[in-house]
Each structure stands twice: as C-alpha cells, then as structure tokens.
VOROGU-827264 format. One record per atom (N, C-alpha, C): x, z, y; atom name; residue number from 1. Coordinates in pm, 1 decimal. Atoms other than C-alpha are relative to their C-alpha. Layout:
REM residues N
<atom><x>X</x><z>Z</z><y>Y</y><donu>CA</donu><banu>NUM</banu></atom>
...
REM end
This chain:
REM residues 72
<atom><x>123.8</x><z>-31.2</z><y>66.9</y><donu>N</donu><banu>1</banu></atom>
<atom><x>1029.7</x><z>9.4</z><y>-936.7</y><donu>CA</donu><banu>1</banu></atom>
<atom><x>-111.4</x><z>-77.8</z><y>70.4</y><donu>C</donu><banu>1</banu></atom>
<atom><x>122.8</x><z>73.0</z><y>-78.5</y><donu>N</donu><banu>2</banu></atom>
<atom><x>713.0</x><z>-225.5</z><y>-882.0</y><donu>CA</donu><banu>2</banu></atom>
<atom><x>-109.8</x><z>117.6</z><y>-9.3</y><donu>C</donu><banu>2</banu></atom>
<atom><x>122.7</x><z>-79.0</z><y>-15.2</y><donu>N</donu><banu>3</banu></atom>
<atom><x>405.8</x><z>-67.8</z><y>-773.5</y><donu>CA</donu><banu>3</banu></atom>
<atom><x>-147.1</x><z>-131.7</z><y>43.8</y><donu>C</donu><banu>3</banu></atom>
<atom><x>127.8</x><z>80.3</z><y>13.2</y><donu>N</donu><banu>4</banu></atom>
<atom><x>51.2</x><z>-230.6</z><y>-819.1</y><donu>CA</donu><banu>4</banu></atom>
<atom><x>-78.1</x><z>54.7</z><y>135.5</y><donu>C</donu><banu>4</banu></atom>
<atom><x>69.2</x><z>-48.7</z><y>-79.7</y><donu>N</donu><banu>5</banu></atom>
<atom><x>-188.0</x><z>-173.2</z><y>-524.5</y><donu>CA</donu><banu>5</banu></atom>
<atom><x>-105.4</x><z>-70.9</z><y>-8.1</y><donu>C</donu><banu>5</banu></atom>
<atom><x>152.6</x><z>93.2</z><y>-32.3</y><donu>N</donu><banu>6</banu></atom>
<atom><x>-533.3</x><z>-268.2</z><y>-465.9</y><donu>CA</donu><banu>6</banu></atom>
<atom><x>-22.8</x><z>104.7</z><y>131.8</y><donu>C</donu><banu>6</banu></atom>
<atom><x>26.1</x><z>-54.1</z><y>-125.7</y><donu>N</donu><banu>7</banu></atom>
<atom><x>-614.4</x><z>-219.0</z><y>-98.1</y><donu>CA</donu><banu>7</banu></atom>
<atom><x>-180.6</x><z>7.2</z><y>48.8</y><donu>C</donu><banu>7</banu></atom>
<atom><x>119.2</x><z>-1.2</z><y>-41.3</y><donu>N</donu><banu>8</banu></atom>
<atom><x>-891.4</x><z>-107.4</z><y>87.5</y><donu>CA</donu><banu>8</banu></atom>
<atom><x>-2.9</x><z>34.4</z><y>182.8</y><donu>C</donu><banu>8</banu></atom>
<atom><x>-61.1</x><z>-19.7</z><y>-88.3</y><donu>N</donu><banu>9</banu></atom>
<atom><x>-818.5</x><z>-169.6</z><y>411.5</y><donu>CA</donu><banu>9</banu></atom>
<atom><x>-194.5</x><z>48.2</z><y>114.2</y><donu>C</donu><banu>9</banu></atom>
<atom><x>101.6</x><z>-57.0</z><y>-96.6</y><donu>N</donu><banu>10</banu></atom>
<atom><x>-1104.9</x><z>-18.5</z><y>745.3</y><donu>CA</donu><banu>10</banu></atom>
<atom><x>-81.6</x><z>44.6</z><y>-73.2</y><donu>C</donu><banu>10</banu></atom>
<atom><x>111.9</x><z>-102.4</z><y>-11.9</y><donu>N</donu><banu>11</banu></atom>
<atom><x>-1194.1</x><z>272.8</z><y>564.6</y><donu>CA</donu><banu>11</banu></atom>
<atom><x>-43.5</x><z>72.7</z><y>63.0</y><donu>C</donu><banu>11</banu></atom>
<atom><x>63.9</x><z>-94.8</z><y>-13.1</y><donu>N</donu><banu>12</banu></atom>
<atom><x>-1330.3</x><z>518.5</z><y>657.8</y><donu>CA</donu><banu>12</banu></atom>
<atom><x>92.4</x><z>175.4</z><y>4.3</y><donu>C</donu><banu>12</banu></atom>
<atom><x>-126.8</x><z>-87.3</z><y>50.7</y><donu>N</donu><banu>13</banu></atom>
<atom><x>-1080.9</x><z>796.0</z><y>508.7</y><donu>CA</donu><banu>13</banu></atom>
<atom><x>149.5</x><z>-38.4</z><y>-30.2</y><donu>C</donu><banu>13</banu></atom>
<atom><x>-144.8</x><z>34.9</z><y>104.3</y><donu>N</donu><banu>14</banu></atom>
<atom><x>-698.6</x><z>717.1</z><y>403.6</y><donu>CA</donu><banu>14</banu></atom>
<atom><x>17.5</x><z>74.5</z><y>-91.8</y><donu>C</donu><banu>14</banu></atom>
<atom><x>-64.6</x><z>-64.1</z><y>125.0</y><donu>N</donu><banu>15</banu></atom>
<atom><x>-631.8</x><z>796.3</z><y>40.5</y><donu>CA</donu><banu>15</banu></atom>
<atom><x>122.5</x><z>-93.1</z><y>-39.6</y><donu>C</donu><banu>15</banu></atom>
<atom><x>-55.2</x><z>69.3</z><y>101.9</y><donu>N</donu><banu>16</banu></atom>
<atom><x>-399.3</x><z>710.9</z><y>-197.3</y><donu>CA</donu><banu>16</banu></atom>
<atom><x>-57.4</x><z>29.4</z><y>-106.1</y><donu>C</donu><banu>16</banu></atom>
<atom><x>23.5</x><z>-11.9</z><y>160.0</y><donu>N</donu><banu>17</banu></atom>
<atom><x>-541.1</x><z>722.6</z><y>-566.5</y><donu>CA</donu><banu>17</banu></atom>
<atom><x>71.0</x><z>-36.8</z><y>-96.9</y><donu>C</donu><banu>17</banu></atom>
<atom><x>-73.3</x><z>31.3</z><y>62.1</y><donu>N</donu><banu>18</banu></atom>
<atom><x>-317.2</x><z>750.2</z><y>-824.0</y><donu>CA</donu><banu>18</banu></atom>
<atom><x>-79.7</x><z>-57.6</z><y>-134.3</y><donu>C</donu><banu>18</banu></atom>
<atom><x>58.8</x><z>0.6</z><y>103.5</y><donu>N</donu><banu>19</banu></atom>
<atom><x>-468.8</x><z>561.2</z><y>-1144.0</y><donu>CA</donu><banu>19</banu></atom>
<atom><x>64.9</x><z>-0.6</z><y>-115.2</y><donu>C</donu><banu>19</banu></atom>
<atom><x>-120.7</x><z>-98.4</z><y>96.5</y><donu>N</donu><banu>20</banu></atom>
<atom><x>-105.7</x><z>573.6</z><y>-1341.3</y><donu>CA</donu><banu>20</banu></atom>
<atom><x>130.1</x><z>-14.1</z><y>74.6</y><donu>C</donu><banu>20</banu></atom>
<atom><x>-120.9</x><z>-45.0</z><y>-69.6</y><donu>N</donu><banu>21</banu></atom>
<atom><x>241.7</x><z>550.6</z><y>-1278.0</y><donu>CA</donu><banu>21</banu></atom>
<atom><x>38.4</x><z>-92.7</z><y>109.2</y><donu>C</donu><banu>21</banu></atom>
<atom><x>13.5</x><z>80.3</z><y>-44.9</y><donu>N</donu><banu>22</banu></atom>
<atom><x>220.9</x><z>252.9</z><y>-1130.6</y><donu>CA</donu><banu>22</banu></atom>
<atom><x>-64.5</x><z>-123.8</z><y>37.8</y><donu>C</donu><banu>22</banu></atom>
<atom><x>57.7</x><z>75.6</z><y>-77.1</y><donu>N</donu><banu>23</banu></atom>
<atom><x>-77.0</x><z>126.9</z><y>-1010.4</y><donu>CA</donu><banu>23</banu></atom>
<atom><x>-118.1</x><z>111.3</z><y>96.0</y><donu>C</donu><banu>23</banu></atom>
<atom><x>75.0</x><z>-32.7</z><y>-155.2</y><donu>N</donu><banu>24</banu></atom>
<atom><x>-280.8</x><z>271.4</z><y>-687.8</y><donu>CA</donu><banu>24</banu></atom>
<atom><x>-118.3</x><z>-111.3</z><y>54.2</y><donu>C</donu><banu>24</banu></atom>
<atom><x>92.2</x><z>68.7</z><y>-52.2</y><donu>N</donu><banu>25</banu></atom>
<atom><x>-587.7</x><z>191.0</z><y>-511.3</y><donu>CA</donu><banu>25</banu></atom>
<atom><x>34.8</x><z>146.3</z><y>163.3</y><donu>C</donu><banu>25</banu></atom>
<atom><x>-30.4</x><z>-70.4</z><y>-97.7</y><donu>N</donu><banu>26</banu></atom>
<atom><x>-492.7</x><z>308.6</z><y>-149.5</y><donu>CA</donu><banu>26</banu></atom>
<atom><x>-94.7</x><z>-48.5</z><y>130.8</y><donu>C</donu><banu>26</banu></atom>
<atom><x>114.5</x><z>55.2</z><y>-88.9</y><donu>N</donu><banu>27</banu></atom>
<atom><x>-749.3</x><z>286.6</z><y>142.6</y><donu>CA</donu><banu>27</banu></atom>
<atom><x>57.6</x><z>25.0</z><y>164.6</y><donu>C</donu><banu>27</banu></atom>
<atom><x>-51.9</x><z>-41.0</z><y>-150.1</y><donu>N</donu><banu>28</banu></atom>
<atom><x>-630.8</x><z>309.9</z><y>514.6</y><donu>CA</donu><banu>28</banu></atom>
<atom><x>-136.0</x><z>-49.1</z><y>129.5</y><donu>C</donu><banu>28</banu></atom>
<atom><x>103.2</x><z>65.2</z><y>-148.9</y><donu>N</donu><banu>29</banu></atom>
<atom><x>-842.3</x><z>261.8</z><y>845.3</y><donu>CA</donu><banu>29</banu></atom>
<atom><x>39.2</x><z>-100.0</z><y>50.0</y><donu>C</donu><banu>29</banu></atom>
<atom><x>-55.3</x><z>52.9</z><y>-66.1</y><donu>N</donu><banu>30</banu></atom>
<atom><x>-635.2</x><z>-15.4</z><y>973.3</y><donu>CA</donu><banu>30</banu></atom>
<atom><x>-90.9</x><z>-125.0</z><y>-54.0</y><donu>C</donu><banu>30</banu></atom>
<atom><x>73.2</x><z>124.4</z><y>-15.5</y><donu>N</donu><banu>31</banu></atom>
<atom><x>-811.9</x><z>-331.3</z><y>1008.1</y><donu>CA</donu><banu>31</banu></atom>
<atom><x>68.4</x><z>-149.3</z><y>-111.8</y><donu>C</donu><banu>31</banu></atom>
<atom><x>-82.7</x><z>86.7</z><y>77.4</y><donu>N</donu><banu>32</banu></atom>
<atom><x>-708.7</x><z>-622.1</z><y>759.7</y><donu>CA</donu><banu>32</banu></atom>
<atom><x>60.0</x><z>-122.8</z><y>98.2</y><donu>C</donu><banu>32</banu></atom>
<atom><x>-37.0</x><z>119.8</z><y>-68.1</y><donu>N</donu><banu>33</banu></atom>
<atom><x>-574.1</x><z>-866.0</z><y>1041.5</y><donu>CA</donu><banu>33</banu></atom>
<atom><x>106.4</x><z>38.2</z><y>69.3</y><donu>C</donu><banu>33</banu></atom>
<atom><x>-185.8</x><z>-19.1</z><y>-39.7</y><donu>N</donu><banu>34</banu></atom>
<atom><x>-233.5</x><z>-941.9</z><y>1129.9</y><donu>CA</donu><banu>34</banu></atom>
<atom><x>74.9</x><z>74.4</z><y>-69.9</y><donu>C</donu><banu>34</banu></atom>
<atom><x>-75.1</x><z>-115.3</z><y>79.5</y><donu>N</donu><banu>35</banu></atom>
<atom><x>-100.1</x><z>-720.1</z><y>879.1</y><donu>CA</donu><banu>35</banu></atom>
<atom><x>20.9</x><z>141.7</z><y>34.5</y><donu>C</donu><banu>35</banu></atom>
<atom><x>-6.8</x><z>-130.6</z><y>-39.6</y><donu>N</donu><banu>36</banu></atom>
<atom><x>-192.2</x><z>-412.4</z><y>1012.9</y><donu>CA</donu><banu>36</banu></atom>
<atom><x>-67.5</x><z>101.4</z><y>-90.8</y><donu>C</donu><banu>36</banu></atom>
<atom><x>43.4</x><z>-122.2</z><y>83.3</y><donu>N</donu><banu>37</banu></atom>
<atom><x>-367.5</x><z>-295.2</z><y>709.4</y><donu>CA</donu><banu>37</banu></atom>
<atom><x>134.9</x><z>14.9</z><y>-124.4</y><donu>C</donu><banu>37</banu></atom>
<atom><x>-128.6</x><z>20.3</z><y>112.9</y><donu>N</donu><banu>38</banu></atom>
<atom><x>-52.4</x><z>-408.2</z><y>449.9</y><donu>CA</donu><banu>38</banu></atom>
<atom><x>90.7</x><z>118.4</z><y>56.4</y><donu>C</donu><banu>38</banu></atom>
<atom><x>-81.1</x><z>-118.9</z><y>-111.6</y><donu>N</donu><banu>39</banu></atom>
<atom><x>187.9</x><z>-172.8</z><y>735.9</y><donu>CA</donu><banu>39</banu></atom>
<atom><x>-14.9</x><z>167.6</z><y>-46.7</y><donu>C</donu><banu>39</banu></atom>
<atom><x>30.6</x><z>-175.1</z><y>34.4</y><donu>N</donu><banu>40</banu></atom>
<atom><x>-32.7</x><z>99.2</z><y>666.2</y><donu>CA</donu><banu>40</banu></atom>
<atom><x>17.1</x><z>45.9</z><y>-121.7</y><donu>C</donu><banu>40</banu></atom>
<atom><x>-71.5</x><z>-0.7</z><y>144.0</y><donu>N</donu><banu>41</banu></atom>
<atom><x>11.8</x><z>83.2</z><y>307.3</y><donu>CA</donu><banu>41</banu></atom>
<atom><x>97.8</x><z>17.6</z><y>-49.9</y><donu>C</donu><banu>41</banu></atom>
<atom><x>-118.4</x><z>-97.9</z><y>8.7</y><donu>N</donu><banu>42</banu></atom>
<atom><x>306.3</x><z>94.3</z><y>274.2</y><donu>CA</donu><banu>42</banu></atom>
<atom><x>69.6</x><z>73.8</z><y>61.3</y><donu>C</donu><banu>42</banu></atom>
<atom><x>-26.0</x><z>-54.6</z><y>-65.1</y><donu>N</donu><banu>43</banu></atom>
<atom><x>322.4</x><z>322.5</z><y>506.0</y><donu>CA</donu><banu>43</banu></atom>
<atom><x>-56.0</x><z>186.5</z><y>-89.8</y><donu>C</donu><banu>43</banu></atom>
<atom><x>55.5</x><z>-89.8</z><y>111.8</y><donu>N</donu><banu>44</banu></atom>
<atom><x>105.7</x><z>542.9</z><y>285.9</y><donu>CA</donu><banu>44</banu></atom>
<atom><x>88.9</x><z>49.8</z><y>-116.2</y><donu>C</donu><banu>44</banu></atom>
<atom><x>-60.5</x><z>-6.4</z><y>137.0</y><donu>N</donu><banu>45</banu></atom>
<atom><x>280.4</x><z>462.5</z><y>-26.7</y><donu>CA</donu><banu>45</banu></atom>
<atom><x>180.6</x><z>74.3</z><y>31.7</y><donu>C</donu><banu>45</banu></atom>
<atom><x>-142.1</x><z>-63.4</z><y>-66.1</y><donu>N</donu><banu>46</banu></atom>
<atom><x>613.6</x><z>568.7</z><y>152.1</y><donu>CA</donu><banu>46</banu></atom>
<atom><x>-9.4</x><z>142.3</z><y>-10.6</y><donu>C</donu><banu>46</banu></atom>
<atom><x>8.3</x><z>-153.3</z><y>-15.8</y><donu>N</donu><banu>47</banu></atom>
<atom><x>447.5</x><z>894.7</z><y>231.5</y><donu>CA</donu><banu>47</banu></atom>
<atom><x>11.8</x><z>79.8</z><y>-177.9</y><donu>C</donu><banu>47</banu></atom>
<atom><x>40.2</x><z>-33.3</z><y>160.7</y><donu>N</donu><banu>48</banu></atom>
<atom><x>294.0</x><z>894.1</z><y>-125.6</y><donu>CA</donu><banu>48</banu></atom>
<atom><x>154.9</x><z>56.8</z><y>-71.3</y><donu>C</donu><banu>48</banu></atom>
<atom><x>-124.8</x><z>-40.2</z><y>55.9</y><donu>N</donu><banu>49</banu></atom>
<atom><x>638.0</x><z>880.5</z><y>-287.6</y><donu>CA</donu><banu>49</banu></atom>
<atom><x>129.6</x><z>72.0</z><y>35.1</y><donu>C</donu><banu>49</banu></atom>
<atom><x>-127.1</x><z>-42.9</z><y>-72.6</y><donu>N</donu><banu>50</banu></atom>
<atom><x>843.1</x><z>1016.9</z><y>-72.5</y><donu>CA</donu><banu>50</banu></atom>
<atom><x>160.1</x><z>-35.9</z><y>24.7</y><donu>C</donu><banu>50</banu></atom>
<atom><x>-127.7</x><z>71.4</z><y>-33.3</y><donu>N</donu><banu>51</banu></atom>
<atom><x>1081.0</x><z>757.5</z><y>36.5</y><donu>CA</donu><banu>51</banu></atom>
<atom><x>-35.7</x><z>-32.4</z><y>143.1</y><donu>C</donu><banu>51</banu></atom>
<atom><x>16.4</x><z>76.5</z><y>-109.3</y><donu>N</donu><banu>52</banu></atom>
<atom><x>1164.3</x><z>637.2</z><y>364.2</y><donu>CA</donu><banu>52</banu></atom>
<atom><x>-74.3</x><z>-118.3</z><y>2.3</y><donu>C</donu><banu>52</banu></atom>
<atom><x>71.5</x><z>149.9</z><y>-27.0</y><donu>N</donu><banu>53</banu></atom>
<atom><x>919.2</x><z>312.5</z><y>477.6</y><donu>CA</donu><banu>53</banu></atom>
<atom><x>100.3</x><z>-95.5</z><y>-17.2</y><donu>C</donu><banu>53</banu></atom>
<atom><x>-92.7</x><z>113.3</z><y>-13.6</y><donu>N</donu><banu>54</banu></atom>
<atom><x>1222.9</x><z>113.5</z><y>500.4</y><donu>CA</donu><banu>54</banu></atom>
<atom><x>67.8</x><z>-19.3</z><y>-165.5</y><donu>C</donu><banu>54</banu></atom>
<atom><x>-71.9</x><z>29.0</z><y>130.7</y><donu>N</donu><banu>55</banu></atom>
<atom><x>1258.3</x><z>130.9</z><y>107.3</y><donu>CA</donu><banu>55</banu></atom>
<atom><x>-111.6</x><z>-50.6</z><y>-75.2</y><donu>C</donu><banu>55</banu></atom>
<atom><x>104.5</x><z>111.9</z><y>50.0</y><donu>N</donu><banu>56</banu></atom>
<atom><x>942.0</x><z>-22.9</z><y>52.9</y><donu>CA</donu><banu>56</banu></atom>
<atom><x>-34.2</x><z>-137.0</z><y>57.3</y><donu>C</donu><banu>56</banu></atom>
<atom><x>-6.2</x><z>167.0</z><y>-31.3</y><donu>N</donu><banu>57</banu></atom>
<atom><x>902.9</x><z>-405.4</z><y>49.3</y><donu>CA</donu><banu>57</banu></atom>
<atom><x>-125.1</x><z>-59.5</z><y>-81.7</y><donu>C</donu><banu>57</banu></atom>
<atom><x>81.2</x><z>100.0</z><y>85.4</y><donu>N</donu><banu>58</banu></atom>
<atom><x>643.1</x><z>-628.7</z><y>-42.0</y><donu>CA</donu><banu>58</banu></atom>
<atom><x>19.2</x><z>-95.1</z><y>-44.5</y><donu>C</donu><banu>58</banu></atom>
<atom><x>-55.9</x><z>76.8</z><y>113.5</y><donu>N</donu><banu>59</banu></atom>
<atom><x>707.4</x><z>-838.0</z><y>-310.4</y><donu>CA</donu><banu>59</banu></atom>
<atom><x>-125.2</x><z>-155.6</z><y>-10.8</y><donu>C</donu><banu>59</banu></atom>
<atom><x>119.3</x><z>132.4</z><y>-11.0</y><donu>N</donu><banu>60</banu></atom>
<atom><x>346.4</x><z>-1065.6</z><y>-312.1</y><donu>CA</donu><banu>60</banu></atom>
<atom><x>-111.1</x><z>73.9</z><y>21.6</y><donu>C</donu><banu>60</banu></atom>
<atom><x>130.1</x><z>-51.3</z><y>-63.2</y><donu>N</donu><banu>61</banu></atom>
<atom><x>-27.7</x><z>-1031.4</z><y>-200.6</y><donu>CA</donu><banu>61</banu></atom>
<atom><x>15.3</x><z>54.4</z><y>156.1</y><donu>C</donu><banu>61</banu></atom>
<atom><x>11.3</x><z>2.1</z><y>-100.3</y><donu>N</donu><banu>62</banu></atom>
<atom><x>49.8</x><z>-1055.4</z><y>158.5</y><donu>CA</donu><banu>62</banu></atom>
<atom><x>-126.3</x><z>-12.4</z><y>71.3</y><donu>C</donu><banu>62</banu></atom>
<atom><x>104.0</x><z>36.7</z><y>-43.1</y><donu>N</donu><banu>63</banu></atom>
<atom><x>-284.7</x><z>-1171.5</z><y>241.3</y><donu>CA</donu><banu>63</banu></atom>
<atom><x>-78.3</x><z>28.4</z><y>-108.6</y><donu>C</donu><banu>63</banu></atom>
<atom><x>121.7</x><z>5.7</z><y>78.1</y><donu>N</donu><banu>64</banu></atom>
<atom><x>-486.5</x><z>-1092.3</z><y>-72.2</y><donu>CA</donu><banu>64</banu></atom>
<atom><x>12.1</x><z>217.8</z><y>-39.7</y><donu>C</donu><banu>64</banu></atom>
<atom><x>59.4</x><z>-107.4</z><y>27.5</y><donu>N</donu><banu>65</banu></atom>
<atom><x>-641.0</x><z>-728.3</z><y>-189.4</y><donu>CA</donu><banu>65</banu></atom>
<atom><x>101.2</x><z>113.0</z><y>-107.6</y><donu>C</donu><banu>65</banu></atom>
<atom><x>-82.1</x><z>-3.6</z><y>100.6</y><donu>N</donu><banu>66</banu></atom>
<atom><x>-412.7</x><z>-698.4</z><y>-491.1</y><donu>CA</donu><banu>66</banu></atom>
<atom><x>153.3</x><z>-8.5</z><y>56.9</y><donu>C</donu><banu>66</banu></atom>
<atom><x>-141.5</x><z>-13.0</z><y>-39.5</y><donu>N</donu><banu>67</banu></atom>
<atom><x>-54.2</x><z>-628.2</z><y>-377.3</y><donu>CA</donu><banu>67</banu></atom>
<atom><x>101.0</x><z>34.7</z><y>-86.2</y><donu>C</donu><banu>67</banu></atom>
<atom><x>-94.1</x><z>-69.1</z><y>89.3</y><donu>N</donu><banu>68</banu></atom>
<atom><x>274.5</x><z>-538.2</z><y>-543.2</y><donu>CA</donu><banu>68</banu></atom>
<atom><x>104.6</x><z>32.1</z><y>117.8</y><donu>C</donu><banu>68</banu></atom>
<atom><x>-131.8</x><z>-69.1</z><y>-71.5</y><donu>N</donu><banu>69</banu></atom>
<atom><x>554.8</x><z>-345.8</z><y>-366.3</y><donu>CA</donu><banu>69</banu></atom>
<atom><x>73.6</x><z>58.5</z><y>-77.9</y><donu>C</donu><banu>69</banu></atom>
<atom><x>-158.8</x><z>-30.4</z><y>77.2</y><donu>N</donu><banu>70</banu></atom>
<atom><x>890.0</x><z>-279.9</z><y>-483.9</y><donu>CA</donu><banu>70</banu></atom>
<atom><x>82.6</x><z>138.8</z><y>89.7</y><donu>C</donu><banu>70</banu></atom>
<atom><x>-89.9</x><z>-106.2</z><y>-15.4</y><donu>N</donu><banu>71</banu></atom>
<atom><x>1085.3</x><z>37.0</z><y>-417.9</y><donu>CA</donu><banu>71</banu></atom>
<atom><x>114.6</x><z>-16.6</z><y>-10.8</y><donu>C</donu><banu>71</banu></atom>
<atom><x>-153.9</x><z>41.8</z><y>51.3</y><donu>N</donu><banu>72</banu></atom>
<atom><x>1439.4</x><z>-41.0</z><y>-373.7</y><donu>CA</donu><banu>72</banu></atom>
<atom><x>82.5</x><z>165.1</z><y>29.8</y><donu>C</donu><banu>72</banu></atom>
REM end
C-alpha cells in the first residue's frame, strides 16, 4: 500500500493528520538534515498504522517535502 505524505519536519508538536486513506500531512520535531526528519516519519506513520518501522520503506521524496512510503 503507497502512502502520500507531506512533511513538516521542526515542529513544534508531532501529529499525524489523516486527510484520506492515503494521504497524510505528518509533522515531527526532528530537524530536516541528514534524514532525521524522513526517520521520524516513518517512524510516526509506523506508529500511525500499526506496523512495525521495518515495514515501512520509502519509495521517493528523500529530500523533498512530498514523500511516498510503501507498506510492505
């Protein structure tokens, strides 16, 4: 299952926002450098769905705002 994300990485709060089944705007505190805000994300989205982290993968938007992750 792909999942859409739009990140918001050194907020303030961590949400996830669901806007439908599959797309999210998820916000974490983690800083956008080195991939420590992408980590948290799907670290989030792990929680969100309730799969282990290790069953989410990022698929593209490594470096940009707009992400997709795959659920295997």
């Amino acid at each position: 299952m792909k999942i859409f994300v739009k990140a918001k990485p050194s907020s303030k709060k961590e949400t996830v926002t669901p806007i439908d089944d599959s797309h999210f705007i998820i916000a974490v505190k983690a800083p956008a450098r080195e991939g420590k805000a992408t980590i948290a994300i799907a670290e989030a989205l792990a929680a969100h769905c309730n799969v282990p982290f290790s069953r989410v993968r990022l698929v593209s938007g490594f470096s940009s705002k707009e992400k997709v992750f795959e659920i295997v």
